[in-house]
N, C-alpha and C positions, 0 to 999 in steps of 0.2 A: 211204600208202606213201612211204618215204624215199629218194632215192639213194641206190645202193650206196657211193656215193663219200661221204664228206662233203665234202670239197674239192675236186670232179676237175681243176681247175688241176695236182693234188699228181699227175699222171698227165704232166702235161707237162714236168716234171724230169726224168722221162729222158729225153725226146727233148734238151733243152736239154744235156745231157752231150756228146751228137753235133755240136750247135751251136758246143756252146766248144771242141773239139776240131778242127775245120771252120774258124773261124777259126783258128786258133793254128796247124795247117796251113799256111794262104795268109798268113800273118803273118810268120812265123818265116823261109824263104824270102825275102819280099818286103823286108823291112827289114834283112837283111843280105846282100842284094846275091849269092845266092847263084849258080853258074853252072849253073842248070835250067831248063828250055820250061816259059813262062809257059802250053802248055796243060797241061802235069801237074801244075799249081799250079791252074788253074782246074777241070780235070775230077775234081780229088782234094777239091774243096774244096763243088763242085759235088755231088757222090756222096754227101759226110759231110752237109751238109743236110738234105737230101733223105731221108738215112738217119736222120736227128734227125727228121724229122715223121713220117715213117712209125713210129718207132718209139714216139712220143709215143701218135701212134695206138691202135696197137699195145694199149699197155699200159692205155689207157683201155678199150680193149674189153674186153680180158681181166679186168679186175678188175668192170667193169660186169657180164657177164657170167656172173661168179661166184656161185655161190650165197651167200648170207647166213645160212651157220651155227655 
């Protein structure tokens, strides 16, 4: 019996989507000096992480999951 996945690393792409958007968030702000509370920079940035592993998750299950036809 095979993994459904050949690669399931290729499952963790999407969550990394949420990653680079999560930094470039707390980036974009922080290096130019912009005038916003460094907590909606941290809780915004916090949230997109968080929201990249779960969704890495996510989509490993799903495809795991799936039947093979």
């Amino acid at each position: 019996m095979h993994h459904p996945l050949r690669h399931p690393r290729n499952a963790a792409f999407v969550g990394i989507i949420f990653l680079v958007v999560g930094i470039i968030y707390y980036a974009v702000p922080t290096l130019q000096d912009l005038p916003i509370l460094s907590v909606e920079v941290a809780a915004g940035t916090t949230l997109l992480l968080f929201l990249g592993v779960a969704m890495a998750i996510m989509a490993y299950v799903l495809i795991a999951g799936s039947t093979d036809e």
